[in-house]
TORVONU-920764 format. One record per residue: residue in one letter; y, x, z of N, C-alpha, C, O, CB in turn. Coordinates in nm, 3 decimals, always signed. Glycine has a CB too. Example, Ala and Ser with C-alpha at 12.3 -4.5 7.8 and 13.67 -1.06 7.14 Angstrom:
! residues 2
<mido rest="A" n_y="-0.569" n_x="+1.319" n_z="+0.780" ca_y="-0.450" ca_x="+1.230" ca_z="+0.780" c_y="-0.330" c_x="+1.320" c_z="+0.780" o_y="-0.332" o_x="+1.424" o_z="+0.846" cb_y="-0.447" cb_x="+1.131" cb_z="+0.905"/>
<mido rest="S" n_y="-0.225" n_x="+1.285" n_z="+0.708" ca_y="-0.106" ca_x="+1.367" ca_z="+0.714" c_y="+0.003" c_x="+1.290" c_z="+0.787" o_y="+0.114" o_x="+1.341" o_z="+0.804" cb_y="-0.060" cb_x="+1.408" cb_z="+0.572"/>
! end
This chain:
! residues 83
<mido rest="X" n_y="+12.044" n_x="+10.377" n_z="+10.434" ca_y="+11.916" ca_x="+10.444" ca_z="+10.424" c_y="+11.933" c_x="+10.587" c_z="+10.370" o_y="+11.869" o_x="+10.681" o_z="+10.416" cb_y="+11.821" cb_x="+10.364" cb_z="+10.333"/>
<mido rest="X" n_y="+12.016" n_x="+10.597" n_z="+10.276" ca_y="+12.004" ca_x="+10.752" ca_z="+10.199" c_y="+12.066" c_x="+10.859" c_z="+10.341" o_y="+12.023" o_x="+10.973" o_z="+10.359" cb_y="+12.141" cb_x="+10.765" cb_z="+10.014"/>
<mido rest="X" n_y="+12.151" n_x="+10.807" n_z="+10.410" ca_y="+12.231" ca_x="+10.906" ca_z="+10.510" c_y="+12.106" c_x="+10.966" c_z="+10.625" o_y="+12.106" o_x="+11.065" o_z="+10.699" cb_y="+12.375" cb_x="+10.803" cb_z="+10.603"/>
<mido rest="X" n_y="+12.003" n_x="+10.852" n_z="+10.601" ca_y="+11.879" ca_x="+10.923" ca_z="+10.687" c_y="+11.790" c_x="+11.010" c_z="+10.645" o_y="+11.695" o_x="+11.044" o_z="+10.715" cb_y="+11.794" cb_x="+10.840" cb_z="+10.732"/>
<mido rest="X" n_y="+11.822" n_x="+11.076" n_z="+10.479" ca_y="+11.738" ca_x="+11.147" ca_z="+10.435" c_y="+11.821" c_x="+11.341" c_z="+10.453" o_y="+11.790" o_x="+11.453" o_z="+10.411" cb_y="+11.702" cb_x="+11.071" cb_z="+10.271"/>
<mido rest="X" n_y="+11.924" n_x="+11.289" n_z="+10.532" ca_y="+11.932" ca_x="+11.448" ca_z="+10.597" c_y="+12.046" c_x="+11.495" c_z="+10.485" o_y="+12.075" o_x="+11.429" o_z="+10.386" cb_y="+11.752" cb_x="+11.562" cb_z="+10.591"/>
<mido rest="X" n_y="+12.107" n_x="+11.630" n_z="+10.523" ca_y="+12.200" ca_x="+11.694" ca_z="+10.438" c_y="+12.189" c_x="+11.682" c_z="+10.261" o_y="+12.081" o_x="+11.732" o_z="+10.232" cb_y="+12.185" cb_x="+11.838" cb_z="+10.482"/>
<mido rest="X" n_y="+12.233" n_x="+11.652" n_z="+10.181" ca_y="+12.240" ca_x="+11.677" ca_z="+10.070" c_y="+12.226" c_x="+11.820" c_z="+9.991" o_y="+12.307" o_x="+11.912" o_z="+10.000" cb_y="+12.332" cb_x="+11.626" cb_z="+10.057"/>
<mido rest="X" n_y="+12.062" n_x="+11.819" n_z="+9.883" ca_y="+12.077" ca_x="+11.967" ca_z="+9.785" c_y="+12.174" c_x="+11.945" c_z="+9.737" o_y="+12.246" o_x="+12.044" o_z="+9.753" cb_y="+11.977" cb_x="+12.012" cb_z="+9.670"/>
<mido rest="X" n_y="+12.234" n_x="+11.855" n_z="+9.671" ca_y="+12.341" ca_x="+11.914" ca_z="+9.587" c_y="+12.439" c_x="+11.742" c_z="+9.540" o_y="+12.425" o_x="+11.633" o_z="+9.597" cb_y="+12.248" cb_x="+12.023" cb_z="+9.423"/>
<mido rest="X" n_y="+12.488" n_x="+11.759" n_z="+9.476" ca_y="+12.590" ca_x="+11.644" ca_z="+9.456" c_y="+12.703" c_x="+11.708" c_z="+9.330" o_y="+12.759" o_x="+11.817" o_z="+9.339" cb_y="+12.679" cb_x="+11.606" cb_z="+9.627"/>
<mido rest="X" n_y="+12.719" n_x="+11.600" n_z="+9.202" ca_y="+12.828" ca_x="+11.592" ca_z="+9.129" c_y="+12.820" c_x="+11.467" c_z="+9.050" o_y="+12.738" o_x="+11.381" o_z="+9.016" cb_y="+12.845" cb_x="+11.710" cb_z="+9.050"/>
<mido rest="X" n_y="+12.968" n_x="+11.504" n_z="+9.034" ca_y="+13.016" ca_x="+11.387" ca_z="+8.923" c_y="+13.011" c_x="+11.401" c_z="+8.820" o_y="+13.043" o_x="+11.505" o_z="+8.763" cb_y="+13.125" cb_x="+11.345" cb_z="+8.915"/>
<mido rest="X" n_y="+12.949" n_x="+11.253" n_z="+8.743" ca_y="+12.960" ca_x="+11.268" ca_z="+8.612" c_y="+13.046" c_x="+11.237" c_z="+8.502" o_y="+13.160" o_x="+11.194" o_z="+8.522" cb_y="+12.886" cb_x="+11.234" cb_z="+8.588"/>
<mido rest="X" n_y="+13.006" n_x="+11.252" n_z="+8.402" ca_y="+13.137" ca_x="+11.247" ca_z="+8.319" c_y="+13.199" c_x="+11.111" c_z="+8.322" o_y="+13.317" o_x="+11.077" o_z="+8.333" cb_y="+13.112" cb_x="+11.284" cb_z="+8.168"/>
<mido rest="X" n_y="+13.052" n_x="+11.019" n_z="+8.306" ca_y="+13.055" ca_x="+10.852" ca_z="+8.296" c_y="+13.111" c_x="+10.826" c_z="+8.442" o_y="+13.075" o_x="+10.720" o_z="+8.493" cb_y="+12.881" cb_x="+10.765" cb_z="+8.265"/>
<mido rest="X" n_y="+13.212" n_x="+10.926" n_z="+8.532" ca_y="+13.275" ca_x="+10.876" ca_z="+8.692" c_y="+13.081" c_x="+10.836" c_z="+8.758" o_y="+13.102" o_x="+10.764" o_z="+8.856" cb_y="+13.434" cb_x="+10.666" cb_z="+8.676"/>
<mido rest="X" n_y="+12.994" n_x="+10.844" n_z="+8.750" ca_y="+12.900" ca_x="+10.753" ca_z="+8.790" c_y="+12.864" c_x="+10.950" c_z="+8.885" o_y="+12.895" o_x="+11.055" o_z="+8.830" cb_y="+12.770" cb_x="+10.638" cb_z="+8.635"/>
<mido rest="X" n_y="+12.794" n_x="+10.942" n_z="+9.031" ca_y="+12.820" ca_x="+11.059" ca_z="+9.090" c_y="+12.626" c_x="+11.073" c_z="+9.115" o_y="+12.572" o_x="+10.970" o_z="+9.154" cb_y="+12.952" cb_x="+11.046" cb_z="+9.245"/>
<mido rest="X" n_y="+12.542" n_x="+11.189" n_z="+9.092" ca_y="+12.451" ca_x="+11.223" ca_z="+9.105" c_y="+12.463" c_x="+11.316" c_z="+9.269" o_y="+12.544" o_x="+11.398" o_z="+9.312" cb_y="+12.419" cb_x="+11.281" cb_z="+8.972"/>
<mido rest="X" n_y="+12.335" n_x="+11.248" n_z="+9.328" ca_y="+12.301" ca_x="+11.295" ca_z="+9.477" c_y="+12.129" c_x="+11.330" c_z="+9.456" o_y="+12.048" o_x="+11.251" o_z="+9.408" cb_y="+12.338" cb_x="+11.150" cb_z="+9.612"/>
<mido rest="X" n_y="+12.095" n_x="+11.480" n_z="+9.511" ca_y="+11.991" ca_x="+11.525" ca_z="+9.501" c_y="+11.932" c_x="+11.582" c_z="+9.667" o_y="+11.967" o_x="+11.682" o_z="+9.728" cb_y="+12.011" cb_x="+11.624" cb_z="+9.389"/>
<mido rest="X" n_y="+11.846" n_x="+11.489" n_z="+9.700" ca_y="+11.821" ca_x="+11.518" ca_z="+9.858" c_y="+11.683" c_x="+11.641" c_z="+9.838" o_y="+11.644" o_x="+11.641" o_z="+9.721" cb_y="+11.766" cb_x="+11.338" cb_z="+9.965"/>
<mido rest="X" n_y="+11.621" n_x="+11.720" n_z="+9.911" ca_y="+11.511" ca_x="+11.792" ca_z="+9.926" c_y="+11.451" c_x="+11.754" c_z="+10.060" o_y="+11.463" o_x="+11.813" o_z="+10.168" cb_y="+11.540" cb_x="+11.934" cb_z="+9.910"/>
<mido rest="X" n_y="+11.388" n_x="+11.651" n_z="+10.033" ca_y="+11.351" ca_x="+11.619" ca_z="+10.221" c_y="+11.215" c_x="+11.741" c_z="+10.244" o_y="+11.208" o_x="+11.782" o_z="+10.360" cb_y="+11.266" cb_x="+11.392" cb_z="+10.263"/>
<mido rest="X" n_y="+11.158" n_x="+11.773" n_z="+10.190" ca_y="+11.014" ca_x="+11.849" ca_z="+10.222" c_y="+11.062" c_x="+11.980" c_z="+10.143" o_y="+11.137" o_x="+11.992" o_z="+10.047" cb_y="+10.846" cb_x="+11.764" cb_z="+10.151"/>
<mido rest="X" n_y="+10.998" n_x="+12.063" n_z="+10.213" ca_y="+10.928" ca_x="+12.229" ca_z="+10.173" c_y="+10.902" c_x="+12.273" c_z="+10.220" o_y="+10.958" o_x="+12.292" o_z="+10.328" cb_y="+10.959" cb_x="+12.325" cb_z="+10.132"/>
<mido rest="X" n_y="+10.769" n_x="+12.342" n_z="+10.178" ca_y="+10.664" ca_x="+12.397" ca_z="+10.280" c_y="+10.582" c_x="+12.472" c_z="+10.202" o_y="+10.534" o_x="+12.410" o_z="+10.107" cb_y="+10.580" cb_x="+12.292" cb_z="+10.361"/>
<mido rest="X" n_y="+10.552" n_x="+12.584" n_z="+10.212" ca_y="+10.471" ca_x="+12.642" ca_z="+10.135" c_y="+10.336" c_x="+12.646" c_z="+10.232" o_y="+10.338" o_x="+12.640" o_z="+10.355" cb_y="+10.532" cb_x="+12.779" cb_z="+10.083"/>
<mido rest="X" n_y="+10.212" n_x="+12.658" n_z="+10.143" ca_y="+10.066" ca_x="+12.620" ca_z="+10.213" c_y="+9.980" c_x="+12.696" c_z="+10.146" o_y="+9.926" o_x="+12.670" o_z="+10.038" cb_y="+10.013" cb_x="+12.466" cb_z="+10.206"/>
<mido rest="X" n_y="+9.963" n_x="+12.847" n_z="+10.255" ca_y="+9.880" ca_x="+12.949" ca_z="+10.190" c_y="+9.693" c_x="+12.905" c_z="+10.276" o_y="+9.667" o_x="+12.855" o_z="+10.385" cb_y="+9.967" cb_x="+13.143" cb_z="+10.239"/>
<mido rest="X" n_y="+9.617" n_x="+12.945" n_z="+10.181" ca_y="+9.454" ca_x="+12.899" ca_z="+10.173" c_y="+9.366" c_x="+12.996" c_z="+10.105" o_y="+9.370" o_x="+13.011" o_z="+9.982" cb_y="+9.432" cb_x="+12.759" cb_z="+10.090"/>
<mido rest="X" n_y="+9.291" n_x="+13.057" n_z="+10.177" ca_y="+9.223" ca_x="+13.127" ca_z="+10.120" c_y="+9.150" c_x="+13.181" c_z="+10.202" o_y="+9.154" o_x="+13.118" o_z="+10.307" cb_y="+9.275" cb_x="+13.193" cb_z="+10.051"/>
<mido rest="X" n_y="+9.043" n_x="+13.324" n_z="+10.209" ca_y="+9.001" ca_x="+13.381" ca_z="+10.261" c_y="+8.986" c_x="+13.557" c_z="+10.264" o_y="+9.092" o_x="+13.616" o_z="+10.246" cb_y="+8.932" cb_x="+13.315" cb_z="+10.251"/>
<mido rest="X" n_y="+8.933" n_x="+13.593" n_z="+10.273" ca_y="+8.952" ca_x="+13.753" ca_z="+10.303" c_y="+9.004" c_x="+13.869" c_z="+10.173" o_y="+9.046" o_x="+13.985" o_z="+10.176" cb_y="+8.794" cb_x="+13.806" cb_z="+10.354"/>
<mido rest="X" n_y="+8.985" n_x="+13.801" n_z="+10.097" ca_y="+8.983" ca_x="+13.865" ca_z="+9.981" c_y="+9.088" c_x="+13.798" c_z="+9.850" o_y="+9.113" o_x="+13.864" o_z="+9.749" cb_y="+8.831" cb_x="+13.865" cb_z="+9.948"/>
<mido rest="X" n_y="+9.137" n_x="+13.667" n_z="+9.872" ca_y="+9.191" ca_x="+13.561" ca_z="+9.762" c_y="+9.268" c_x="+13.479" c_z="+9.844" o_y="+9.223" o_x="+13.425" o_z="+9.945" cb_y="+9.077" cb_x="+13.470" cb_z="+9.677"/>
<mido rest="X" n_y="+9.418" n_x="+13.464" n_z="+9.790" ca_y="+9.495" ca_x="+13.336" ca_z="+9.852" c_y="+9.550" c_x="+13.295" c_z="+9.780" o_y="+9.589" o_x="+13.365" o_z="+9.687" cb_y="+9.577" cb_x="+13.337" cb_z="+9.949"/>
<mido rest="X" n_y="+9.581" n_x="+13.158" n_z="+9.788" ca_y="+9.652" ca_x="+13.054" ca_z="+9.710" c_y="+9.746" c_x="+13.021" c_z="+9.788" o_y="+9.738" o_x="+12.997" o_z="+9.908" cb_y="+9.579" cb_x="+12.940" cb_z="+9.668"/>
<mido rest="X" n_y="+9.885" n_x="+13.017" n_z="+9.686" ca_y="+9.998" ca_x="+12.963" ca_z="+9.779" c_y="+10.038" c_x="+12.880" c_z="+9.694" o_y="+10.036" o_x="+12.897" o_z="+9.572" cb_y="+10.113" cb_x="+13.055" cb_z="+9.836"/>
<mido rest="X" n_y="+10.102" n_x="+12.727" n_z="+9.788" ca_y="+10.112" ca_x="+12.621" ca_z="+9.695" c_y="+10.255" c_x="+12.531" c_z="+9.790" o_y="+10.244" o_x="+12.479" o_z="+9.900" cb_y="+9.934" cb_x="+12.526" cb_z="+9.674"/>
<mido rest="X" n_y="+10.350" n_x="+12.537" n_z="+9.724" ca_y="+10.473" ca_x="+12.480" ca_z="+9.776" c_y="+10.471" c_x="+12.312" c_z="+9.753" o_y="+10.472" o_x="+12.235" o_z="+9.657" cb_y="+10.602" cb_x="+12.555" cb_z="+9.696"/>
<mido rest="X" n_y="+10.467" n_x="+12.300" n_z="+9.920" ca_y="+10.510" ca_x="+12.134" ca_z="+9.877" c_y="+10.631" c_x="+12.108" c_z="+9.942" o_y="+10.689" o_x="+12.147" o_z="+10.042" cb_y="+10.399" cb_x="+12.008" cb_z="+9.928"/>
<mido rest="X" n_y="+10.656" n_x="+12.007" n_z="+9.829" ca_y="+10.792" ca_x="+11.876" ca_z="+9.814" c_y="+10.812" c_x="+11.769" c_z="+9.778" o_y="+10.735" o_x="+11.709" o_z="+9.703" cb_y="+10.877" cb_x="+11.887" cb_z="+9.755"/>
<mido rest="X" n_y="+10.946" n_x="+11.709" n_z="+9.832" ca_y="+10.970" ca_x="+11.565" ca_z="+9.795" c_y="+11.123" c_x="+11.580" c_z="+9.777" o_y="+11.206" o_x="+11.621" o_z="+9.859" cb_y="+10.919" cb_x="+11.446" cb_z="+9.915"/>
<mido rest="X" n_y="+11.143" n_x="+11.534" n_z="+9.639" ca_y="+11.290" ca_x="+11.555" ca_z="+9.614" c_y="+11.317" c_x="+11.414" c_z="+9.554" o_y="+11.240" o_x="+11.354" o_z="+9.480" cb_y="+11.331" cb_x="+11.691" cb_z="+9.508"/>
<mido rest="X" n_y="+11.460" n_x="+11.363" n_z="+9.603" ca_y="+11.492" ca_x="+11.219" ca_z="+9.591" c_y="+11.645" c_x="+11.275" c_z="+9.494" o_y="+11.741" o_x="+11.347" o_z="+9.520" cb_y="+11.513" cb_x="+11.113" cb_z="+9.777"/>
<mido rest="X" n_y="+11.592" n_x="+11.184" n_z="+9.354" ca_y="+11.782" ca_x="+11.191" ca_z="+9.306" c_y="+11.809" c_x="+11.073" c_z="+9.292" o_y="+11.736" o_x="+10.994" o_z="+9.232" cb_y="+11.842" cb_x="+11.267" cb_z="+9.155"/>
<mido rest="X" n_y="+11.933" n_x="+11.039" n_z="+9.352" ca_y="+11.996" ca_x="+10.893" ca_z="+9.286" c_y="+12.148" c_x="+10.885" c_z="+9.188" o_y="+12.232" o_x="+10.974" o_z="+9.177" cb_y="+12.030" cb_x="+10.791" cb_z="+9.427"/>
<mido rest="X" n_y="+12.147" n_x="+10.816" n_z="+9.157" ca_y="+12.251" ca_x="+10.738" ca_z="+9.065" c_y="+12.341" c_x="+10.688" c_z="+9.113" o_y="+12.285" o_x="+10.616" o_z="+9.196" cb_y="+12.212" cb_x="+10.644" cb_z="+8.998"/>
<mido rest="X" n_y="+12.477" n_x="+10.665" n_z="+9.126" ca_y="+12.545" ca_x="+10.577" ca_z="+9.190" c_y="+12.687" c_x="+10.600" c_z="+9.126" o_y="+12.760" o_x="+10.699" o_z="+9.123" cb_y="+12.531" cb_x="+10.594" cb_z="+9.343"/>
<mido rest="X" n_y="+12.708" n_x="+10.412" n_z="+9.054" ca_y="+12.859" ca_x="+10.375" ca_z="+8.997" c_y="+12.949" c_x="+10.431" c_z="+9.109" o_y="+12.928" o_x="+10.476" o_z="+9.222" cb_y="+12.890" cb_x="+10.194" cb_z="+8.972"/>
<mido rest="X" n_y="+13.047" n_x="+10.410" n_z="+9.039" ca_y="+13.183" ca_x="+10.475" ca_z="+9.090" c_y="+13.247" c_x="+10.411" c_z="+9.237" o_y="+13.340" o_x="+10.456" o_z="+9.303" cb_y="+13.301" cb_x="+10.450" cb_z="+8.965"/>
<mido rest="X" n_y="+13.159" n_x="+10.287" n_z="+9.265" ca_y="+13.218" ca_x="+10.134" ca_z="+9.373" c_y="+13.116" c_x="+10.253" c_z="+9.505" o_y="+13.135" o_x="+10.281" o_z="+9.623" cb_y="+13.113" cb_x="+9.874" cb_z="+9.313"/>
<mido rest="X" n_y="+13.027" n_x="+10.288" n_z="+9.418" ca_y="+12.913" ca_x="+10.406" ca_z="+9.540" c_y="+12.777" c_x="+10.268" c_z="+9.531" o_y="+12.742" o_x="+10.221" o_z="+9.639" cb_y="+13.014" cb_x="+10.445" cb_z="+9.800"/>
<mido rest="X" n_y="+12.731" n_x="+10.231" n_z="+9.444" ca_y="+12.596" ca_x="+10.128" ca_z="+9.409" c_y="+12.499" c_x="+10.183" c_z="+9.361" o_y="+12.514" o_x="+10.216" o_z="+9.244" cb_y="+12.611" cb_x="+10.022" cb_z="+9.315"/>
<mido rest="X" n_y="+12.357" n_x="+10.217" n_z="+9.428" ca_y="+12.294" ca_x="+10.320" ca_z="+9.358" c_y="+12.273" c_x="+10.232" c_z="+9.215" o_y="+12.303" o_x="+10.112" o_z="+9.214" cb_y="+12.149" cb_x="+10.383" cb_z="+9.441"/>
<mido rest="X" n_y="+12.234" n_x="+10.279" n_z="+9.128" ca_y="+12.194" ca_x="+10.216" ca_z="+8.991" c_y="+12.047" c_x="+10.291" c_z="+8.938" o_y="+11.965" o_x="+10.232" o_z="+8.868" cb_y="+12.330" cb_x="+10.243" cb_z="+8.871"/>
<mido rest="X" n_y="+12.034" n_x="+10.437" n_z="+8.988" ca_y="+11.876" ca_x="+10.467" ca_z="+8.965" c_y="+11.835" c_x="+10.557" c_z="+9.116" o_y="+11.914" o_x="+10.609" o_z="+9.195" cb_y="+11.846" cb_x="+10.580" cb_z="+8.795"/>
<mido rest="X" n_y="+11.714" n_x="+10.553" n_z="+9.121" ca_y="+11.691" ca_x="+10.635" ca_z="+9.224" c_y="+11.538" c_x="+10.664" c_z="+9.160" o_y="+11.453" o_x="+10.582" o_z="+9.125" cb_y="+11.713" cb_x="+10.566" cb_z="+9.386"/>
<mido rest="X" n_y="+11.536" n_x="+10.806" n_z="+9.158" ca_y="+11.402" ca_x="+10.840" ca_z="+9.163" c_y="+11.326" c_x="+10.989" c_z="+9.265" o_y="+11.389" o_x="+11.085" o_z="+9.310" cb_y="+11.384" cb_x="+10.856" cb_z="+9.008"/>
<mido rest="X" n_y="+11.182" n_x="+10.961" n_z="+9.277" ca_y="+11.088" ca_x="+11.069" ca_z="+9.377" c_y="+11.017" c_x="+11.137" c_z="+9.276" o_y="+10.969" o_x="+11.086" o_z="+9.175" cb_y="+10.971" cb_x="+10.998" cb_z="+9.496"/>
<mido rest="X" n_y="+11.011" n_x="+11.270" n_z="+9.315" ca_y="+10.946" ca_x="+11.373" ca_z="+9.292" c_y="+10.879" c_x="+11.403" c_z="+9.379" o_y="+10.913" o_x="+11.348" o_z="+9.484" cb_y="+11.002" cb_x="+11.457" cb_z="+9.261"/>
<mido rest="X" n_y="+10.767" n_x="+11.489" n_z="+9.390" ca_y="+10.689" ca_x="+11.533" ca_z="+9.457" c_y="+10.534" c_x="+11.583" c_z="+9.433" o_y="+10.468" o_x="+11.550" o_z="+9.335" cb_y="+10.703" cb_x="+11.460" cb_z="+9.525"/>
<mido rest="X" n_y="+10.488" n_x="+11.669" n_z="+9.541" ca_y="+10.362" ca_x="+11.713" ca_z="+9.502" c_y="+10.262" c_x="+11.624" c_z="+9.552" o_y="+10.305" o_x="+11.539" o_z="+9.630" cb_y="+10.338" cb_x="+11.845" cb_z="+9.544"/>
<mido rest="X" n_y="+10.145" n_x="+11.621" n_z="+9.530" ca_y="+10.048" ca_x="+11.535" ca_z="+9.554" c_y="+9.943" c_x="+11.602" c_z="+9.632" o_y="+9.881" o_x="+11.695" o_z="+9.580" cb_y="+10.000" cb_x="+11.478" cb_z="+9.436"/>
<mido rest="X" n_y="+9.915" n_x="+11.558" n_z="+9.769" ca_y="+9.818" ca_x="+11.646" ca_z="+9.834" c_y="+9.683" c_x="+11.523" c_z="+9.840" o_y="+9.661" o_x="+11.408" o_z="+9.801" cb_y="+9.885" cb_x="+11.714" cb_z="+10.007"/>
<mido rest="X" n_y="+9.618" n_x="+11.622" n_z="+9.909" ca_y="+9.501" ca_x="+11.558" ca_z="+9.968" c_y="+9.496" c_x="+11.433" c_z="+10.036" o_y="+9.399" o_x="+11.358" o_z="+10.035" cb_y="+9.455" cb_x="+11.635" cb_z="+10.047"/>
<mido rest="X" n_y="+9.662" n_x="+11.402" n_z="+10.129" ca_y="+9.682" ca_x="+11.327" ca_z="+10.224" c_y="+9.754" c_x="+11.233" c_z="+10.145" o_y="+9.784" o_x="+11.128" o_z="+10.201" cb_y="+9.741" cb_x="+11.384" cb_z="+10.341"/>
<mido rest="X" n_y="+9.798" n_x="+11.253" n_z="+9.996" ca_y="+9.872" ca_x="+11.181" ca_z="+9.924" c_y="+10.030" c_x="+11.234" c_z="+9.892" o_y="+10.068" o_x="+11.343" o_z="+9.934" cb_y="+9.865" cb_x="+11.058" cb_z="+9.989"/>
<mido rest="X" n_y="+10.118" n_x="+11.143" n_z="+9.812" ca_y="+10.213" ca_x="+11.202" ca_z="+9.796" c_y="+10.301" c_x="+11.225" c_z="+9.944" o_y="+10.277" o_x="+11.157" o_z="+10.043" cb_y="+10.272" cb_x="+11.134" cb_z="+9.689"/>
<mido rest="X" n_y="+10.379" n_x="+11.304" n_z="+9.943" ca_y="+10.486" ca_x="+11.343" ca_z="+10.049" c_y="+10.611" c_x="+11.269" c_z="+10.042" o_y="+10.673" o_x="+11.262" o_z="+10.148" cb_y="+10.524" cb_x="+11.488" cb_z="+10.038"/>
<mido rest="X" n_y="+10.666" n_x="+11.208" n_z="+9.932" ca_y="+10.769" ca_x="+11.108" ca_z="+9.930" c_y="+10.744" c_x="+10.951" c_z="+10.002" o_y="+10.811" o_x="+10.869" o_z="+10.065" cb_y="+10.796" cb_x="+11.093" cb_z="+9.781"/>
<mido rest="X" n_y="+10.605" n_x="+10.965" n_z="+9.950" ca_y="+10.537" ca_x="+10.779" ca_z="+10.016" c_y="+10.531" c_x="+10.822" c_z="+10.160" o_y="+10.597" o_x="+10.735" o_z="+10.217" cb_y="+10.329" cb_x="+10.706" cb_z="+9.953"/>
<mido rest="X" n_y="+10.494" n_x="+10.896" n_z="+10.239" ca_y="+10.489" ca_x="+10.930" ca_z="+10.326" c_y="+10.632" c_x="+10.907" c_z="+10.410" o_y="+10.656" o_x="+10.828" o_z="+10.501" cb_y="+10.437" cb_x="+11.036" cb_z="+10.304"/>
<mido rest="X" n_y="+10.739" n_x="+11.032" n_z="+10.326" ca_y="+10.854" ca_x="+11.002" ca_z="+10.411" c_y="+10.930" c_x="+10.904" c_z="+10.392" o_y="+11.032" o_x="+10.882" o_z="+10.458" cb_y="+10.931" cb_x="+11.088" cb_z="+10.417"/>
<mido rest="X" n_y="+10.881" n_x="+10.824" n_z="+10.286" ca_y="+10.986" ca_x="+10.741" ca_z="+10.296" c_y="+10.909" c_x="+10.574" c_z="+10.287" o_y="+10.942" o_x="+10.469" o_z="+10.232" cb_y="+11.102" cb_x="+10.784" cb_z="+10.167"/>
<mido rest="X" n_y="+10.816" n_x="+10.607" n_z="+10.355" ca_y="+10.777" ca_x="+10.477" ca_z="+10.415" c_y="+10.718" c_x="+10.416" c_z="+10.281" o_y="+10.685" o_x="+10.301" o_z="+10.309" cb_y="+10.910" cb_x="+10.385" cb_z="+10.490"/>
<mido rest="X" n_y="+10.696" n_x="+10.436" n_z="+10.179" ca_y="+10.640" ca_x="+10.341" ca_z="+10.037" c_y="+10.542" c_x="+10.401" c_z="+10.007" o_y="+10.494" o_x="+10.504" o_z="+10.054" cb_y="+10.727" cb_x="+10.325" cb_z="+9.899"/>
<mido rest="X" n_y="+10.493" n_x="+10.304" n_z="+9.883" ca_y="+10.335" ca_x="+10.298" ca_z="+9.806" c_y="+10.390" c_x="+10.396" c_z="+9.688" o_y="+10.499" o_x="+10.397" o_z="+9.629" cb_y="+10.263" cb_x="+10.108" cb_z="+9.739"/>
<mido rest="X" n_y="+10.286" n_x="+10.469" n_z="+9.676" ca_y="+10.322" ca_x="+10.568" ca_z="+9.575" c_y="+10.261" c_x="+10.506" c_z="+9.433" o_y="+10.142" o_x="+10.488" o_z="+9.411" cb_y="+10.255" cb_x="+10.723" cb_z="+9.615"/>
<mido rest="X" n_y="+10.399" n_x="+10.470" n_z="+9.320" ca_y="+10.378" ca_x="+10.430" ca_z="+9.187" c_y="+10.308" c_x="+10.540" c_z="+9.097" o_y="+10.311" o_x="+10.658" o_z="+9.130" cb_y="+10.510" cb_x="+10.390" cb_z="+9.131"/>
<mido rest="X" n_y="+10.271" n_x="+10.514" n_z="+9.028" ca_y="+10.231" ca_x="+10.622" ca_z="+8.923" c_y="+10.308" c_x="+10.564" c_z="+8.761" o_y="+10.293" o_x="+10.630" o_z="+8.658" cb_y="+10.028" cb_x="+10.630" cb_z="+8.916"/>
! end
């Protein structure tokens, strides 16, 4: 599943050998406004996981912004968004 979330932001090892993976599946910036006033508002969904040294994730967590349509992580990745 993680190899379907596209190229890797970033990746290292930790001290504990245990290796941190940081995906950025979304960005998009979303300007709104009208003739005179705009708002610009960047959305994302950023996934980091955890994973022992065997390669077992052990944490995985979503970030993301929250729109109108809901979060952008539940979206891409198919789940119910926890709070």
């Amino acid at each position: 599943m993680m190899k379907d979330f596209g190229p890797l932001a970033s990746s290292f090892k930790l001290q504990s050998g245990e290796m941190s993976y940081v995906w950025q599946l979304e960005a998009a910036a979303r300007v709104s406004g009208d003739r005179y006033t705009a708002t610009a508002r960047t959305r994302y969904c950023k996934v980091s996981v955890i994973a022992d040294p065997k390669g077992i994730v052990t944490d995985l967590r979503a970030e993301d912004t929250n729109t109108i349509d809901g979060s952008i992580c539940a979206q891409r990745l198919g789940i119910q968004r926890q709070t």
